[in-house]
SEPA-545973 format. One record per atom (N, C-alpha, C, O): residue number from 1; chain; x, y, z. Coordinates in steps of 0.2 Angstrom, whole numbers, plus 2048, in hexadecimal, padded with zeros to 3 digits. Each point is the difference from the previous one (the first is absolute). Layout:
REM SEPA-545973
NODE|nr|kette|X|Y|Z
NODE|NUM|A|X|Y|Z
...
//
This chain:
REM SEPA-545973
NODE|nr|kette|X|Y|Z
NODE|1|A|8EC|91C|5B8
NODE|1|A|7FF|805|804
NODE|1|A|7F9|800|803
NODE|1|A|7FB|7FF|7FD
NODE|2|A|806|802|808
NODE|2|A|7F5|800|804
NODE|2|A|803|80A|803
NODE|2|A|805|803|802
NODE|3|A|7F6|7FD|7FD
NODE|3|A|7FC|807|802
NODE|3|A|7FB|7FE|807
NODE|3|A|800|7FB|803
NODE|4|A|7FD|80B|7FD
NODE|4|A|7FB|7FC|808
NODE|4|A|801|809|801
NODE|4|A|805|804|7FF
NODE|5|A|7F5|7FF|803
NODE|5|A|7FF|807|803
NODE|5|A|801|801|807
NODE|5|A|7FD|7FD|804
NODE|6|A|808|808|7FC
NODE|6|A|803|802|808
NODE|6|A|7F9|802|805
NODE|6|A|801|803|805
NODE|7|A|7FA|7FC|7FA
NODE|7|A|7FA|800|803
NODE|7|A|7FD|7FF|806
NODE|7|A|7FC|802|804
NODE|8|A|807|7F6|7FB
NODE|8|A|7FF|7FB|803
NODE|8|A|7F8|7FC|801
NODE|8|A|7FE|7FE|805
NODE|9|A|7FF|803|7F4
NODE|9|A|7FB|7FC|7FC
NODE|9|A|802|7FA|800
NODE|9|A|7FD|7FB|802
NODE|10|A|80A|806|7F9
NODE|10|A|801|7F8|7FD
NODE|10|A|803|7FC|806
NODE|10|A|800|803|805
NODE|11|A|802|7F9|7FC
NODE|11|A|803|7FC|806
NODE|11|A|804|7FB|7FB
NODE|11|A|7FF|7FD|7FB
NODE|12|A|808|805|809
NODE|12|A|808|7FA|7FB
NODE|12|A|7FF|7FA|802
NODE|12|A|805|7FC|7FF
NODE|13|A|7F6|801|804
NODE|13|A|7FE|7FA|805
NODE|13|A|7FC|7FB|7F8
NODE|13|A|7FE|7FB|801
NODE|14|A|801|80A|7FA
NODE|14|A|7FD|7FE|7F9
NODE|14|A|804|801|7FC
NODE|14|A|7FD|802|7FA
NODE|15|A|808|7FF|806
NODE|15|A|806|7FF|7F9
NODE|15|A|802|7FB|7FE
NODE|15|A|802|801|7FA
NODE|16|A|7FF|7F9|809
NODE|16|A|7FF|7FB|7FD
NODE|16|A|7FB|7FD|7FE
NODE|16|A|800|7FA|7FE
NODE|17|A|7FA|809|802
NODE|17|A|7FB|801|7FB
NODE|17|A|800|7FF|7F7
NODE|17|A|7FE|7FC|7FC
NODE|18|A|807|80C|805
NODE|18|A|802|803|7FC
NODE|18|A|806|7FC|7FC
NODE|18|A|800|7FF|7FA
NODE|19|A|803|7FE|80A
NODE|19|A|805|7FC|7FD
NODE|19|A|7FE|7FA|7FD
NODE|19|A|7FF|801|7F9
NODE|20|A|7FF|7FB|80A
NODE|20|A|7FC|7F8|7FD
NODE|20|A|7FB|802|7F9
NODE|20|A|7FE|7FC|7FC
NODE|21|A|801|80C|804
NODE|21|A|7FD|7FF|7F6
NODE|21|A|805|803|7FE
NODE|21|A|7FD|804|7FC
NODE|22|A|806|7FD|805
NODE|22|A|807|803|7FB
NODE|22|A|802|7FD|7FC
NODE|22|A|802|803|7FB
NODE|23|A|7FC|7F5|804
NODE|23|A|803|7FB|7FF
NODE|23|A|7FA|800|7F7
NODE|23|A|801|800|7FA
NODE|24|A|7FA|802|809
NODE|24|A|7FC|802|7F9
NODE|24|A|7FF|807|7FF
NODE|24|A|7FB|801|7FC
NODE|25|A|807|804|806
NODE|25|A|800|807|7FF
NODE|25|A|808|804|7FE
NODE|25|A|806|800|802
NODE|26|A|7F8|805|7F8
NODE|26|A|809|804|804
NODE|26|A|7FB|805|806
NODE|26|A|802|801|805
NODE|27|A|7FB|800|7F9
NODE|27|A|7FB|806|804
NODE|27|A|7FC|7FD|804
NODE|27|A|7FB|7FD|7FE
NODE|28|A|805|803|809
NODE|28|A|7F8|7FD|805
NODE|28|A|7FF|807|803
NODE|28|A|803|804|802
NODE|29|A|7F5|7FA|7FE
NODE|29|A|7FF|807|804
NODE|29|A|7FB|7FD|805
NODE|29|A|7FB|7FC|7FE
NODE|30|A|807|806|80B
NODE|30|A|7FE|7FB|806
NODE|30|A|7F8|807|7FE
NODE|30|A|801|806|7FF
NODE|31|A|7F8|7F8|801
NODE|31|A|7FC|801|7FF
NODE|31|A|7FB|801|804
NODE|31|A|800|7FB|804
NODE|32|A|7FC|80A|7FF
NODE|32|A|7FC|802|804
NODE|32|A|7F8|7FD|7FE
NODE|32|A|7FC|800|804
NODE|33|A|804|7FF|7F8
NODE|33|A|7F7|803|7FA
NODE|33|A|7FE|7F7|806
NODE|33|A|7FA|801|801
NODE|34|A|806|7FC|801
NODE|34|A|7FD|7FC|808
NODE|34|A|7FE|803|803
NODE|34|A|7FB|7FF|803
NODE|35|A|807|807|7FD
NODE|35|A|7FF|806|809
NODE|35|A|7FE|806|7FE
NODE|35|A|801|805|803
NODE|36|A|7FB|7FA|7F7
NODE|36|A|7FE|807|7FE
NODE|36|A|7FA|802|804
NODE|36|A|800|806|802
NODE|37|A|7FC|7F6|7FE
NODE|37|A|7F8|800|805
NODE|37|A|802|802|805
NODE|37|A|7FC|7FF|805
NODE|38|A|80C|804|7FD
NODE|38|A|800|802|809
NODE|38|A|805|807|7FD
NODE|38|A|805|7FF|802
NODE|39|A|7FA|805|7FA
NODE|39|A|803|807|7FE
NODE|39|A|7F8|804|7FE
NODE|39|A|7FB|7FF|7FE
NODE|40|A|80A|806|806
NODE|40|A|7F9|806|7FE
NODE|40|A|7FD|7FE|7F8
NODE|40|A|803|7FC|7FC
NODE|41|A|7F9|807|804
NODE|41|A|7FB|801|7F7
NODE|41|A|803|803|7FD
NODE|41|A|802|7FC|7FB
NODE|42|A|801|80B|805
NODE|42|A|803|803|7FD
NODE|42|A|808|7FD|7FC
NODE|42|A|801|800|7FA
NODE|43|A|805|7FB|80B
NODE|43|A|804|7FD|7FE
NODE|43|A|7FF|7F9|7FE
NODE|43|A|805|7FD|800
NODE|44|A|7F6|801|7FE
NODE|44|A|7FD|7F9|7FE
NODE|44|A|7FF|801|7FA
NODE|44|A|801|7FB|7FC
NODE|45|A|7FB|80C|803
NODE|45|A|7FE|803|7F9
NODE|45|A|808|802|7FD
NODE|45|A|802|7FF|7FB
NODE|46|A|800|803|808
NODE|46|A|807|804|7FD
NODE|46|A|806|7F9|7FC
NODE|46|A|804|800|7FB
NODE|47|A|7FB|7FC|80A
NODE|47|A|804|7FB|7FF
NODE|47|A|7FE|7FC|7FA
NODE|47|A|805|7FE|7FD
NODE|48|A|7F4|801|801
NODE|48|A|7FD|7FA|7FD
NODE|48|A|801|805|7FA
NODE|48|A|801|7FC|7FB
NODE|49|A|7FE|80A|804
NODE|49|A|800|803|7F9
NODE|49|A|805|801|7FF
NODE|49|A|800|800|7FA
NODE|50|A|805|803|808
NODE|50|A|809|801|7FF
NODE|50|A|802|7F9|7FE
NODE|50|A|803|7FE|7FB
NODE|51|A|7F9|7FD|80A
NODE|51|A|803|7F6|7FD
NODE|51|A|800|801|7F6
NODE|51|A|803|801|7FB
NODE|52|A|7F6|7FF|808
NODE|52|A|7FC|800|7F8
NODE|52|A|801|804|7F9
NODE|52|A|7FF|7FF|7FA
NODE|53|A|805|806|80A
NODE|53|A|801|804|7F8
NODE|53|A|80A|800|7FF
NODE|53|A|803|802|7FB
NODE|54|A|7FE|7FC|80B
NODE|54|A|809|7FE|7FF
NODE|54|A|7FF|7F9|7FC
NODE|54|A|804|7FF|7FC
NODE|55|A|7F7|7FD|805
NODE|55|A|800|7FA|7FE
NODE|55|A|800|801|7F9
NODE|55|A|805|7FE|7FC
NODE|56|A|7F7|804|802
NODE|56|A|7FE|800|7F9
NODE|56|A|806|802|7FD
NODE|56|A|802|7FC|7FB
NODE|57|A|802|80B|808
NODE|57|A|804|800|7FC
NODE|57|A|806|7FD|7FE
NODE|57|A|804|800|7FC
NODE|58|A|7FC|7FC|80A
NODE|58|A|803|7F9|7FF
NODE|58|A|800|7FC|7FD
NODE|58|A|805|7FC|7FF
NODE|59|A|7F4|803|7FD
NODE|59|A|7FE|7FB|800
NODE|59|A|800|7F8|804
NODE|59|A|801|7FC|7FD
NODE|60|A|7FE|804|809
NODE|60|A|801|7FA|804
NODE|60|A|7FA|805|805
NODE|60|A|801|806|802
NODE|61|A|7FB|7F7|7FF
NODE|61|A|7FD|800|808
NODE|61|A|802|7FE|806
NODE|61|A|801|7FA|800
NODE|62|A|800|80A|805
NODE|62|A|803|801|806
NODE|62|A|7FB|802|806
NODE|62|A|7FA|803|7FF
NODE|63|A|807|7FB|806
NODE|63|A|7F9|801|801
NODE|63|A|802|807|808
NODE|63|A|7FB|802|804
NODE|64|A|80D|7FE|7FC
NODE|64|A|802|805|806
NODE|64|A|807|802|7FE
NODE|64|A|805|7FD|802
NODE|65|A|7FC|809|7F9
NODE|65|A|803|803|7FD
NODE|65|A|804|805|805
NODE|65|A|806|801|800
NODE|66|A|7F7|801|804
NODE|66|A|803|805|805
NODE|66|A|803|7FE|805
NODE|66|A|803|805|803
NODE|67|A|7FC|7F1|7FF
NODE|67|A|805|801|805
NODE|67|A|808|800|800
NODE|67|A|803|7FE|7FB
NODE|68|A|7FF|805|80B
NODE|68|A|808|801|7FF
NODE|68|A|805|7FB|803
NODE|68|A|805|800|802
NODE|69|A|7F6|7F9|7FE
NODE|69|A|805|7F9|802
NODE|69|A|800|7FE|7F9
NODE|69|A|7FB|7FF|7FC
NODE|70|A|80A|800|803
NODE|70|A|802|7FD|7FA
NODE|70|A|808|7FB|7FF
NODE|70|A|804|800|804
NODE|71|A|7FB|7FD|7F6
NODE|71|A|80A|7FD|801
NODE|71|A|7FE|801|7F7
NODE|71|A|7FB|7FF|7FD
NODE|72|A|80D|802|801
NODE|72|A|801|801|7F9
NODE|72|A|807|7FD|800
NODE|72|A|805|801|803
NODE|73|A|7FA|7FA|7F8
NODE|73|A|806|7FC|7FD
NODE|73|A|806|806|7FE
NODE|73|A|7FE|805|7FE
NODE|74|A|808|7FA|802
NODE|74|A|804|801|7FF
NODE|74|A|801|803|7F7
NODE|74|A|803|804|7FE
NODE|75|A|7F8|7F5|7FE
NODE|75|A|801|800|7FB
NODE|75|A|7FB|807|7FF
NODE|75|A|802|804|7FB
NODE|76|A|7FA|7FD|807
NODE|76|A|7FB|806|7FF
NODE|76|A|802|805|801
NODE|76|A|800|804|7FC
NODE|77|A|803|7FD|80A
NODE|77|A|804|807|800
NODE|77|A|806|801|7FB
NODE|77|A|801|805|7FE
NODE|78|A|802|7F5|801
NODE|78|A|806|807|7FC
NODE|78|A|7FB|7FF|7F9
NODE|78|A|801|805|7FC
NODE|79|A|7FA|7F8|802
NODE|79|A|7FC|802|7FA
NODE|79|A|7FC|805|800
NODE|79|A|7FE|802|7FA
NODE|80|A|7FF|801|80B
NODE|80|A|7FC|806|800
NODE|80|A|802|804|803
NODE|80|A|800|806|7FE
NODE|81|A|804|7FA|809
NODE|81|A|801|803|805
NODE|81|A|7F8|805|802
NODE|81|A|7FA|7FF|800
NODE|82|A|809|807|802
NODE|82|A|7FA|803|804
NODE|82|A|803|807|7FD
NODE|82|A|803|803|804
NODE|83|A|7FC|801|7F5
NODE|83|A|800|802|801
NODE|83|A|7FD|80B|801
NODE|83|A|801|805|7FE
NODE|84|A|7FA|7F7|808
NODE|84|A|7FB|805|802
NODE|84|A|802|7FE|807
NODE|84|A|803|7FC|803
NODE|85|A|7F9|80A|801
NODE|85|A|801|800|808
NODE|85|A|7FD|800|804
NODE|85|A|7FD|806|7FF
NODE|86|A|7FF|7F7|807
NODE|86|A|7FB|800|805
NODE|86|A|7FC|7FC|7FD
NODE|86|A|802|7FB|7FF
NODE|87|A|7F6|806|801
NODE|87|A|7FB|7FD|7FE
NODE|87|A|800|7FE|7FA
NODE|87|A|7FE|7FA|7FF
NODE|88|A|804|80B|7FD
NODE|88|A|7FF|7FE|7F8
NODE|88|A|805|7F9|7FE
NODE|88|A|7FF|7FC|7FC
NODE|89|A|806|804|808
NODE|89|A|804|7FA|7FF
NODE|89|A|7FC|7F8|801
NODE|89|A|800|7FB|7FD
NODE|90|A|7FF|807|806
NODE|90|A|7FA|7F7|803
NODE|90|A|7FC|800|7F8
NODE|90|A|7FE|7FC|7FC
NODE|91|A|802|808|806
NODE|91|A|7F8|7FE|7F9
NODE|91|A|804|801|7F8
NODE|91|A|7FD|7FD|7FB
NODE|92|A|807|806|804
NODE|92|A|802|7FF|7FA
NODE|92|A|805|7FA|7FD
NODE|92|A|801|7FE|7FB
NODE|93|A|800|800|80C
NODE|93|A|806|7FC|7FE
NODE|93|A|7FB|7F8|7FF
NODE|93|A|802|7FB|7FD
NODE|94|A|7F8|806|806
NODE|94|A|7FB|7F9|7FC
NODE|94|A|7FF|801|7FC
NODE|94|A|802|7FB|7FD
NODE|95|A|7FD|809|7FE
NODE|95|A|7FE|804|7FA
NODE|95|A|806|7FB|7FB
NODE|95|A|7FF|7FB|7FD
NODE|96|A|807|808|804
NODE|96|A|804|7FE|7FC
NODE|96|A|804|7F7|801
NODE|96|A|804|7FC|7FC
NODE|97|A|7F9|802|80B
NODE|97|A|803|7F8|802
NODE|97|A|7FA|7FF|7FA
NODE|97|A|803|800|7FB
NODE|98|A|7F8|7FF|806
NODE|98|A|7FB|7FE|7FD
NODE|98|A|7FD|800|7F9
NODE|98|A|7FD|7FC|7FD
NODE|99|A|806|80B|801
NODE|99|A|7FF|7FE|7F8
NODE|99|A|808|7FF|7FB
NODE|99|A|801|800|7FA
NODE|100|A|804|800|80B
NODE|100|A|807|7FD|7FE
NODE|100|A|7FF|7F8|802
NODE|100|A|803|7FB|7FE
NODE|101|A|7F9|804|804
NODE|101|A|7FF|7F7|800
NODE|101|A|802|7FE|807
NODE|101|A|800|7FA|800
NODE|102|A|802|807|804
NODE|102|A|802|7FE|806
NODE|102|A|7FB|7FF|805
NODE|102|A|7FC|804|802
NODE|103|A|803|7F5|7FF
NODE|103|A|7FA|7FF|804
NODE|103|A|800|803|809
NODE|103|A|805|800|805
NODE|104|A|7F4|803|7FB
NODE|104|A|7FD|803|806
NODE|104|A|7FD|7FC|803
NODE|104|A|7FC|7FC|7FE
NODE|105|A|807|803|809
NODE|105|A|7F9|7FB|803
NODE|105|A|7FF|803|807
NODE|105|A|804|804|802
NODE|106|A|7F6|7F9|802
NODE|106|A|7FF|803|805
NODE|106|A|800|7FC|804
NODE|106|A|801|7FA|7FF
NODE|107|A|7FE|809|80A
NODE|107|A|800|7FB|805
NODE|107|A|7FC|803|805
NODE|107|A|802|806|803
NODE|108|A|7FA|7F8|7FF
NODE|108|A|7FC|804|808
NODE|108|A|805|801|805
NODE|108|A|804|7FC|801
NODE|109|A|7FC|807|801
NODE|109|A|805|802|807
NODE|109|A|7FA|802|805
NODE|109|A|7FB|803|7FF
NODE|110|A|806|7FB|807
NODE|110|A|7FE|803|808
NODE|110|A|802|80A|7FF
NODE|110|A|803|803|7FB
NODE|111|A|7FB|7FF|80A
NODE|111|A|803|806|7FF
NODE|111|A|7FD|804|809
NODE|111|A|7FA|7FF|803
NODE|112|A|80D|804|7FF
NODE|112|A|801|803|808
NODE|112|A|7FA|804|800
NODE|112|A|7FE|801|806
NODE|113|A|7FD|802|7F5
NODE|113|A|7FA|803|800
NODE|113|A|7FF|801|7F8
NODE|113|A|803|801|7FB
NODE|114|A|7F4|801|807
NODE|114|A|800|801|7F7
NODE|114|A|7FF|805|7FE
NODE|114|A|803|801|7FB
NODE|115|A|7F9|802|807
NODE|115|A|800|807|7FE
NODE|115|A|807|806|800
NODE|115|A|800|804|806
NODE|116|A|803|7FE|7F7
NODE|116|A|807|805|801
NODE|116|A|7FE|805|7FF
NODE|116|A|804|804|7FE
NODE|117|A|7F3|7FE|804
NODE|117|A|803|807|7FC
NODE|117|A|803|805|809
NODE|117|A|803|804|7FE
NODE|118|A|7FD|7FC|807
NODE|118|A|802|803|802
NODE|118|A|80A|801|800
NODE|118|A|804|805|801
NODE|119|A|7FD|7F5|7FD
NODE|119|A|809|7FF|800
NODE|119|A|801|802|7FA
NODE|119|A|806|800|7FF
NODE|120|A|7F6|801|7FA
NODE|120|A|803|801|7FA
NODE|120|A|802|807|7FF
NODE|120|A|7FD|805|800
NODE|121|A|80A|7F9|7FE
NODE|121|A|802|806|7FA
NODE|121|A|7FB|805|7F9
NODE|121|A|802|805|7FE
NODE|122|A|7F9|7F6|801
NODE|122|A|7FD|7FE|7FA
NODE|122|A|7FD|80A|7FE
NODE|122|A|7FE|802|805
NODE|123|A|803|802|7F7
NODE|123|A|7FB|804|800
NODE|123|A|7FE|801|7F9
NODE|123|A|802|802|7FB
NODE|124|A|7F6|7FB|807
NODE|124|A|7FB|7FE|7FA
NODE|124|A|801|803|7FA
NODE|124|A|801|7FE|7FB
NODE|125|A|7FE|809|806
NODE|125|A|7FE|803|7F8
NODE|125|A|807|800|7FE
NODE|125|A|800|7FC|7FB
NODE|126|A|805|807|806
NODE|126|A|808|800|7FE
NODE|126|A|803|7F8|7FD
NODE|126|A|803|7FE|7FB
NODE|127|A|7FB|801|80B
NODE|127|A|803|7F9|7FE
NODE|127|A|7FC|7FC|7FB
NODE|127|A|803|7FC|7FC
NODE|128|A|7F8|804|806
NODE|128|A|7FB|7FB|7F7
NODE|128|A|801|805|7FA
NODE|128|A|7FE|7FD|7FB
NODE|129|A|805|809|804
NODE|129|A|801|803|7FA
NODE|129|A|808|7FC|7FE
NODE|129|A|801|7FE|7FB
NODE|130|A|803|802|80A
NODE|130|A|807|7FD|7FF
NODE|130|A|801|7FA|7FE
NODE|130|A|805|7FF|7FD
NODE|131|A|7F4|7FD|805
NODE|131|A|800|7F8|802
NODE|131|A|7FE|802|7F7
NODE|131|A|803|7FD|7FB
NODE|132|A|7F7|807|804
NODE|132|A|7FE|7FD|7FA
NODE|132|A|804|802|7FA
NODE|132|A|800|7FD|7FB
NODE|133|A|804|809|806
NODE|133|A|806|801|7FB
NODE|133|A|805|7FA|7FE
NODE|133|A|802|7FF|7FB
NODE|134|A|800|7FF|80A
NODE|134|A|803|7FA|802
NODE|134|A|800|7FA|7FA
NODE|134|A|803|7FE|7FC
NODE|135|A|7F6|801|808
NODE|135|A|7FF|7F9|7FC
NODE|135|A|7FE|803|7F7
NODE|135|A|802|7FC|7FC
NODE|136|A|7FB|809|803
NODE|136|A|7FD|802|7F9
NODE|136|A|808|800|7FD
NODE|136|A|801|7FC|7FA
NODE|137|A|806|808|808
NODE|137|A|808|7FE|7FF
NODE|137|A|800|7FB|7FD
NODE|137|A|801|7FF|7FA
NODE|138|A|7FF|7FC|80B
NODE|138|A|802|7F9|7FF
NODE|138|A|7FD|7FA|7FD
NODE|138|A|802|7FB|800
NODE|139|A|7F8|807|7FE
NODE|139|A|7FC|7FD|7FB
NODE|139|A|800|802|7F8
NODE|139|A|7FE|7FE|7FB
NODE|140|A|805|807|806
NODE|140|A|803|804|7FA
NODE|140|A|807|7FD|7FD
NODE|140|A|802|7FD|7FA
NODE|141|A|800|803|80A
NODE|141|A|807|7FF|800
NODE|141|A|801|7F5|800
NODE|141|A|805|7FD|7FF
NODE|142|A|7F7|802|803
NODE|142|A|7FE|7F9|7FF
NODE|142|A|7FD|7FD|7F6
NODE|142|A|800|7FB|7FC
NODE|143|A|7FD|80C|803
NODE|143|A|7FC|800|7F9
NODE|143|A|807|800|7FB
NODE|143|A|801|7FC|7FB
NODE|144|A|804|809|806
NODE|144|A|805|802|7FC
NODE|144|A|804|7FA|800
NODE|144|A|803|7FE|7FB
NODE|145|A|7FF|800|80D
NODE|145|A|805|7F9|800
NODE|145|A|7FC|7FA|7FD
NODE|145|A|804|7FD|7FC
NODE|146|A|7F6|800|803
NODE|146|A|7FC|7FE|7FE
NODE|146|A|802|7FD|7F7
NODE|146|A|802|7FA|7FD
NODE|147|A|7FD|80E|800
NODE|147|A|801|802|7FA
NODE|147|A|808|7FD|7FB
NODE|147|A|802|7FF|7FB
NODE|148|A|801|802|80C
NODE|148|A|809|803|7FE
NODE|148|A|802|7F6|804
NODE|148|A|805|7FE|803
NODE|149|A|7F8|800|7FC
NODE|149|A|801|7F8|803
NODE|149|A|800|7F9|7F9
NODE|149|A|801|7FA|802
//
């Protein structure tokens, strides 16, 4: 399944991007952190430290968590599914590919523009408390399956 936000950031003209590391990924996330140096400061800063502390709880370093081009193996979904909504979904569901063992890999993509915050749905404070409930869940819930394995 590839994802890609109704925005028109990502461009489907890079999905076969996304396909071609499938082949080493269940999870590809087509990657912006190339084109960060052309986003406001504020979402440069927002992205690089939501990367960094999704990452950790991943354990796997990532280096553009937030973007919403993505493809997830089949075999990934029916083992995690999503079972969060909107934002918190992207980010939780590394948390759990990633400390379930399922390899993450990334891929730079081009992008229709780089900065989105005019087109974004995104709402900072609401959403980063959601985002970080999310993944603090699914890291928990990773420590319990972890345990029970």
């Amino acid at each position: 399944m590839v994802t890609l936000d109704a925005d028109g950031q990502h461009l489907p003209e890079e999905i076969p991007k996304l396909l071609a590391a499938a082949a080493q990924g269940d999870l590809v996330l087509g990657v912006r952190d190339h084109l960060f140096g052309e986003m406001s400061a504020i979402r440069r800063l927002s992205n690089r430290l939501s990367s960094k502390v999704i990452s950790f709880a991943a354990g796997q370093y990532l280096s553009d968590i937030q973007t919403g081009f993505r493809l997830y193996s089949k075999r990934l979904i029916d083992a995690v599914g999503f079972p969060e909504a909107r934002f918190e979904a992207e980010s939780a569901v590394v948390v759990r590919a990633a400390r379930r063992g399922f390899t993450v890999v990334t891929v730079p993509v081009r992008l229709g523009f780089t900065d989105g915050r005019t087109t974004s749905h995104y709402r900072p404070l609401v959403d980063s408390f959601r985002i970080a409930g999310a993944v603090a869940r699914a890291r928990l819930e990773m420590l319990k399956w972890a345990r029970s394995s």
